[in-house]
Rosetta silent file (secondary structure, phi, psi, omega in degrees, C-alpha in Angstrom):
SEQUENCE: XXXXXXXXXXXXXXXXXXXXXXXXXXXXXXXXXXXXXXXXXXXXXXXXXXXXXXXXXXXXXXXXXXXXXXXXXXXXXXXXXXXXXXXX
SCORE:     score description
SCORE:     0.000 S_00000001
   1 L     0.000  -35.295 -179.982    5.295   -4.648   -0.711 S_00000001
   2 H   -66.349  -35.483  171.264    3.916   -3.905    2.576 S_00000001
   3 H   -55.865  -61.604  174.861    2.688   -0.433    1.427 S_00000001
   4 H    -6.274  -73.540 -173.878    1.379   -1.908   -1.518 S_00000001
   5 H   -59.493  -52.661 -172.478   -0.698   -4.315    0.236 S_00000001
   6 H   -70.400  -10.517  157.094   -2.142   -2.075    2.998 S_00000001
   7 H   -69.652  -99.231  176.216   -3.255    0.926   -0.395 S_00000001
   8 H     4.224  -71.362 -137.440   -4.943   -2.522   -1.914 S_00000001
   9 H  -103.774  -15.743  172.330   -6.961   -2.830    1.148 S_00000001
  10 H   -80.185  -24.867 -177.748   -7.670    0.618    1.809 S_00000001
  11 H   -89.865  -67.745 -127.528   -9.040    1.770   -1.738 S_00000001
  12 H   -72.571  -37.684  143.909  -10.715   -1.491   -1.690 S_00000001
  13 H   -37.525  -79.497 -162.856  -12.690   -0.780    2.178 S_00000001
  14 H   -53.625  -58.274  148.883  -13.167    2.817    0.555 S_00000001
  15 H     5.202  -57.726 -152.458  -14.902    0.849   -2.787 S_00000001
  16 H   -81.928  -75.045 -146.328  -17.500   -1.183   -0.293 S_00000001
  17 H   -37.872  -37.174 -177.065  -18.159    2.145    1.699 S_00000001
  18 H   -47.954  -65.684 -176.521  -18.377    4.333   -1.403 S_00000001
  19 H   -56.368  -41.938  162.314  -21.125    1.704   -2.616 S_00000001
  20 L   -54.543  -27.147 -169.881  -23.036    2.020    0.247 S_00000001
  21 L  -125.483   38.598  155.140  -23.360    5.219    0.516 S_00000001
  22 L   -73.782  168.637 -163.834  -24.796    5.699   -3.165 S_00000001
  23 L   -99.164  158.637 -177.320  -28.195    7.027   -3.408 S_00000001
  24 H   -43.430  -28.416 -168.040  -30.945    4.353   -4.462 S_00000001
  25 H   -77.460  -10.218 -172.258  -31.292    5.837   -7.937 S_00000001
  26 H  -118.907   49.148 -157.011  -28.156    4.572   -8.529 S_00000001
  27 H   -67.330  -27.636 -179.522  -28.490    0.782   -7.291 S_00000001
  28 H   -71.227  -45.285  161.862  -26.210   -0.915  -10.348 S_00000001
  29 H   -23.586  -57.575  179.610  -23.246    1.389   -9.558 S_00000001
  30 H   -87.583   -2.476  174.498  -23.364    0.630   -6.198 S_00000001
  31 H   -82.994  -15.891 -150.763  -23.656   -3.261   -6.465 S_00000001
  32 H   -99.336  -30.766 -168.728  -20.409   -2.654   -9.146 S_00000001
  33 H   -71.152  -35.625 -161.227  -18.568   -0.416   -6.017 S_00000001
  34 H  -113.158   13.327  151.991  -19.021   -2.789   -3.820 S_00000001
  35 H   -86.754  -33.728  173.586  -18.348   -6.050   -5.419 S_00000001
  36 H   -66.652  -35.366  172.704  -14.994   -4.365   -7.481 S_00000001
  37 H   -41.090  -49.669 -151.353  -14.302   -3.741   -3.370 S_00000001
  38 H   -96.417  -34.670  154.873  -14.514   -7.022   -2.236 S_00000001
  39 H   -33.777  -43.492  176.814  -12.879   -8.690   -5.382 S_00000001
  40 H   -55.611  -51.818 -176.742  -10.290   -6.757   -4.483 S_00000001
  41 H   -77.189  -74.425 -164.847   -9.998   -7.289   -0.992 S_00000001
  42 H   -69.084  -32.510  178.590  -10.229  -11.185   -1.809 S_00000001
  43 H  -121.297   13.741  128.450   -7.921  -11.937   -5.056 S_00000001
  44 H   -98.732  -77.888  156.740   -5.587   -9.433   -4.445 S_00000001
  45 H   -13.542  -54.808 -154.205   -5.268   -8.068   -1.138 S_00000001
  46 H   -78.340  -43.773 -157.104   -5.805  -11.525    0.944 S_00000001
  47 H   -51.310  -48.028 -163.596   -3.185  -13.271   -1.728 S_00000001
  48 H   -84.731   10.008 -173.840   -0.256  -10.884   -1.827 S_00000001
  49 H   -97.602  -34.137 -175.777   -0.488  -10.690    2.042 S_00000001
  50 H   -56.988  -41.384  171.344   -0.525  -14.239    2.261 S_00000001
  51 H   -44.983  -67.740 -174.263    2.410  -14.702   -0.350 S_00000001
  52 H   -60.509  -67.383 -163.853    4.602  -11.994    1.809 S_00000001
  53 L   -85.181    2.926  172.628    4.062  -13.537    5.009 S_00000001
  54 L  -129.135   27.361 -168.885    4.815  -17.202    4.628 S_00000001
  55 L   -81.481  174.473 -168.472    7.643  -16.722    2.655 S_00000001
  56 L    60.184    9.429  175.091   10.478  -19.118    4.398 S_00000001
  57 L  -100.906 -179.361 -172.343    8.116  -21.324    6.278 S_00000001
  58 L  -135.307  110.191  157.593    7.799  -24.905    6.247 S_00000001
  59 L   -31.503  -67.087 -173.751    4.261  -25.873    4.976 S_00000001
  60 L   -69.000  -10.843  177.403    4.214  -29.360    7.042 S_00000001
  61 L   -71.077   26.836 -166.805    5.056  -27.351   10.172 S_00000001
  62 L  -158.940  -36.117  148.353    1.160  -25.863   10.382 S_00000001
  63 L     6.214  110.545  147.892   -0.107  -29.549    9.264 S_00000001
  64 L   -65.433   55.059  176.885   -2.551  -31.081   11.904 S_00000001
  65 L   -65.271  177.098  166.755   -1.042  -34.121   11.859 S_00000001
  66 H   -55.577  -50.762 -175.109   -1.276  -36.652   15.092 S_00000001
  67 H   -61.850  -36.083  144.246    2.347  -35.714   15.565 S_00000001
  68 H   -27.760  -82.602 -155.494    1.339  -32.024   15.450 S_00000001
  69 H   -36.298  -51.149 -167.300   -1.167  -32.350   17.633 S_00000001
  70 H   -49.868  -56.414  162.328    0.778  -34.302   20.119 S_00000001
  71 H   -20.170  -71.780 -165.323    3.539  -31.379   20.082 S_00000001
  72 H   -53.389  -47.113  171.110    0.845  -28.747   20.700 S_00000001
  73 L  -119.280   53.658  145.328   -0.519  -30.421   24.145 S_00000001
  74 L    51.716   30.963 -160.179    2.782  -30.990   25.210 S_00000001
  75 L  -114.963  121.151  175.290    2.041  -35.001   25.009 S_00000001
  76 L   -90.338  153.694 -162.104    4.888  -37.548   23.678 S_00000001
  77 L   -67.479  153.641  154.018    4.284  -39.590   20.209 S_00000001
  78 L   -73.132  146.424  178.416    2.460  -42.651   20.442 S_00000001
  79 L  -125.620  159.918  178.608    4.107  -45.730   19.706 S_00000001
  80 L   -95.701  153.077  169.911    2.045  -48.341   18.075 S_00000001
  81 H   -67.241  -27.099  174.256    2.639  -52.499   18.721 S_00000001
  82 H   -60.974   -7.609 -159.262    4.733  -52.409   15.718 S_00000001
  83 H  -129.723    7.625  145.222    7.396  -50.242   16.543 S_00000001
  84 L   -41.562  170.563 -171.395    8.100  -51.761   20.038 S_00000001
  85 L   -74.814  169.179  170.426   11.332  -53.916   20.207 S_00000001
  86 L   -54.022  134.172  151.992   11.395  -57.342   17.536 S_00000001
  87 L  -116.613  149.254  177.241   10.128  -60.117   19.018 S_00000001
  88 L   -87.275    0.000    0.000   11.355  -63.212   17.997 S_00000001
């Protein structure tokens, strides 16, 4: 899969370059090179690396939550007045 992905991104890079470096006479061709490039690059390419690399994670772990946050600069949870002991 990893080959896969990194051909995908390489024909797709050669696509934009290709298109660029058509001659003027040929301007629809090269808007077609370098949009089939970047289509490429964007709804294939970005997806199946994204797919492949998060497989096994846990989604709420990358969350910005408060509790996140709190983790991240090494900061203990907040407690709230509610969650102090019952007062009677």
């Amino acid at each position: 899969m990893k080959y896969i992905i990194i051909a995908i991104v390489l024909i797709s890079i050669g696509l934009i370059i290709y298109g660029f470096n058509l001659d003027a006479g040929e301007e629809v061709l090269s808007h077609r090179y370098i949009g089939s490039g970047t289509l490429l690059l964007f709804l294939v390419a970005m997806p199946l690396f994204l797919i492949r690399e998060s497989k096994g994670k846990k989604f709420n772990n990358y969350m910005l939550t408060d509790e996140n946050v709190r983790k991240m600069q090494g900061k203990e949870p907040r407690k709230t007045d509610n969650q102090d002991t019952p007062k009677n």
